[in-house]
C-alpha positions in Angstrom: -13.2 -13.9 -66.8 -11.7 -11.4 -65.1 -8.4 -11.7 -62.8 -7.6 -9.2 -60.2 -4.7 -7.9 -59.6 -2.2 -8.1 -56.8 -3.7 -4.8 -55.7 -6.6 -5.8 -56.0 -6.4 -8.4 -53.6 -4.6 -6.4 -50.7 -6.8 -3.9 -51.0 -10.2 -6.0 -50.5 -8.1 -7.5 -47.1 -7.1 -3.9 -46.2 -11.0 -3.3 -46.7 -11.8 -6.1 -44.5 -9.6 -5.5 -41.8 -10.3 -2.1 -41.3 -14.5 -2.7 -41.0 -13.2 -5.8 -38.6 -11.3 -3.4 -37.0 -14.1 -0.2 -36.4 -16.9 -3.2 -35.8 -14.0 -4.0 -32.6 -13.9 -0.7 -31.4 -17.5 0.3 -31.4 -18.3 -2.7 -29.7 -15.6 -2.2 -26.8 -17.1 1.6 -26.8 -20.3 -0.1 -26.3 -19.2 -2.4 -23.7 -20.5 -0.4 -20.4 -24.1 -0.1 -21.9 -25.2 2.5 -19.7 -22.6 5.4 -20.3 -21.8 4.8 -16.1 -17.8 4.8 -15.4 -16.7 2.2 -13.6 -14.0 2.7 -10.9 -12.1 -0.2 -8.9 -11.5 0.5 -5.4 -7.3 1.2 -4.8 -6.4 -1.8 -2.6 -3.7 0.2 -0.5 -6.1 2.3 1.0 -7.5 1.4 3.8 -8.3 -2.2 5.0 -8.5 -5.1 3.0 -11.8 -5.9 4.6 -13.4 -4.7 7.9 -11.8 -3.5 10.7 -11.6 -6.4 13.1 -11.4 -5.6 17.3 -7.8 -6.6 16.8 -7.2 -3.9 14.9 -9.5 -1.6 16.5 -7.7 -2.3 19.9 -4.1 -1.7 18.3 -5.4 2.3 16.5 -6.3 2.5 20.2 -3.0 2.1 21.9 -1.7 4.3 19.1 -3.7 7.1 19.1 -2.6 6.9 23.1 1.2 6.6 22.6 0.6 9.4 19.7 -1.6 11.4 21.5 0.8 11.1 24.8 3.5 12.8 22.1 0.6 15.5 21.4 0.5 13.9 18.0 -3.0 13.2 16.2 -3.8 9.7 14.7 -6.4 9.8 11.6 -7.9 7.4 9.4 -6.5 7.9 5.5 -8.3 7.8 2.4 -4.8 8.4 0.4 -3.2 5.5 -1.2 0.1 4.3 0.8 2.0 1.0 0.4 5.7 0.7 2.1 7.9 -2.1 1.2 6.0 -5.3 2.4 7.3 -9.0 2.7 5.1 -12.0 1.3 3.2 -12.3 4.7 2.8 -8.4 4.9 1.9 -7.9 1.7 -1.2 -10.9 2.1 -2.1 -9.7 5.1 -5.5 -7.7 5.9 -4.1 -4.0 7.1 -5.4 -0.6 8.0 -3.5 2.3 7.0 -3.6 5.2 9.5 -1.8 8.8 9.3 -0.6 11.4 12.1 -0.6 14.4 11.5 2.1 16.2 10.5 1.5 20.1 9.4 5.2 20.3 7.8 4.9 17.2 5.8 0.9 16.4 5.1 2.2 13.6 2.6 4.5 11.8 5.4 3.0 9.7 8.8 1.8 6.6 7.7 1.2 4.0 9.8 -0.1 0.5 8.4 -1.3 -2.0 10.9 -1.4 -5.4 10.0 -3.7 -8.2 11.0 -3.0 -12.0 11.9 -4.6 -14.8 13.5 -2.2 -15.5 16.3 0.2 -14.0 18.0 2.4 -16.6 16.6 1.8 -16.2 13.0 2.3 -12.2 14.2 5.7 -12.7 15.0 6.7 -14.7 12.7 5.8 -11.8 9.9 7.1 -9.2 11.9 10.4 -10.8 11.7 9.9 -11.8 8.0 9.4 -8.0 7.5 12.7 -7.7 9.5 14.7 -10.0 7.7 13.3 -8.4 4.2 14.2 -4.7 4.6 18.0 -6.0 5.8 17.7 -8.2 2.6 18.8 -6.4 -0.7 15.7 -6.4 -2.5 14.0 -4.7 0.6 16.9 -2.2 0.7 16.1 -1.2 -2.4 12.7 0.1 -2.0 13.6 3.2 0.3 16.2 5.5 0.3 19.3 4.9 2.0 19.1 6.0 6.0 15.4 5.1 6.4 14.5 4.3 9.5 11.6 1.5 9.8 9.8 0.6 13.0 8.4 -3.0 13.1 6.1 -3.5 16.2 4.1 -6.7 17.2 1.3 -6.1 19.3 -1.1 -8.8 19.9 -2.1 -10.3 16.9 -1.1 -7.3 14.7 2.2 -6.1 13.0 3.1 -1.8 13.3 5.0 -0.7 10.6 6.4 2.9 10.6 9.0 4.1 7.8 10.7 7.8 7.8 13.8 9.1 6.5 15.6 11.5 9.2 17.8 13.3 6.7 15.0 14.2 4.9 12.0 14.9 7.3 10.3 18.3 6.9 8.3 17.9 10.1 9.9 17.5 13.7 6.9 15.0 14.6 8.5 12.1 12.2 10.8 11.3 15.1 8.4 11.6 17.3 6.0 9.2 15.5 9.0 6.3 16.3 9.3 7.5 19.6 5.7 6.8 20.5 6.0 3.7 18.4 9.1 2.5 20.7 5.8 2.3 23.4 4.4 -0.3 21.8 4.7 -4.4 22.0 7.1 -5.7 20.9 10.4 -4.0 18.6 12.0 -5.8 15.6 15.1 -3.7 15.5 15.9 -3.3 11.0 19.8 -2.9 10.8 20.7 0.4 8.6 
């Protein structure tokens, strides 16, 4: 009889492992089948689901107070999610952009969607009470300026940072906001 040695031994479980190992990895090379890649959609783009006339009605009053400030209201395909409070951040929103030549990364508008006027307010000033909170704070840069509108059923929310602002039409974005419903005032 025969007896193996110690290396003997490690190396039959090195051998083993490393054939378990390359069997795992062609199989998860194998996995899509087809050779198609798969993409997921980014869920801070755009609305959660569709549009509803809530919502609709809302881009419309924008795009008026914008367009009264000769700004230009546009629908965005490029990922943008500001600070958000547990209602916010659960609720179905669009996310809109003006236009701002300066500062083409800057504008964002999201507008969130509720099924009351109640439930509304009552994340509006949750989004309030968050971004005076500290761990709301600490998600922008100190001196940002956040508008919080209600208007109807949905919930405005504007953020820019005057010291920093590369295009005159960031102010005028909060301006035309200050049109709008209803104002939840964040303390800076």
């Amino acid at each position: 009889m025969r007896r193996l040695g110690r290396s003997g031994g490690v190396g039959r479980v090195v051998g083993v492992m490393a054939v378990g190992l390359m069997l795992l990895v062609s199989l998860v090379a194998c996995e899509s089948g087809n050779g198609a890649t798969v993409t997921y959609p980014v869920a801070s783009v755009g609305p959660d689901r569709t549009v509803s006339p809530a919502v609709i009605q809302t881009r419309g009053q924008l795009a008026q107070a914008l367009g009264a400030q000769s700004l230009i209201l546009a629908d965005t395909q490029a990922p943008y999610r500001p600070p958000e409070s547990a209602m916010l951040a659960s609720a179905p929103r669009a996310v809109y952009q003006v236009t701002l030549p300066a500062d083409p990364t800057g504008g964002y508008i999201v507008v969130y969607e509720f099924s009351d006027t109640a439930q509304a307010a009552q994340a509006a000033a949750e989004q309030q009470a968050y971004l005076a909170s500290g761990p709301g704070r600490i998600q922008s840069p100190p001196g940002t300026v956040t508008v919080i509108r209600q208007v109807g059923t949905t919930v405005v929310v504007y953020s820019w940072l005057p010291g920093a602002a590369q295009d005159p039409g960031a102010a005028e974005i909060q301006s035309a906001l200050d049109s709008l419903g209803v104002g939840y005032l964040v303390p800076g």
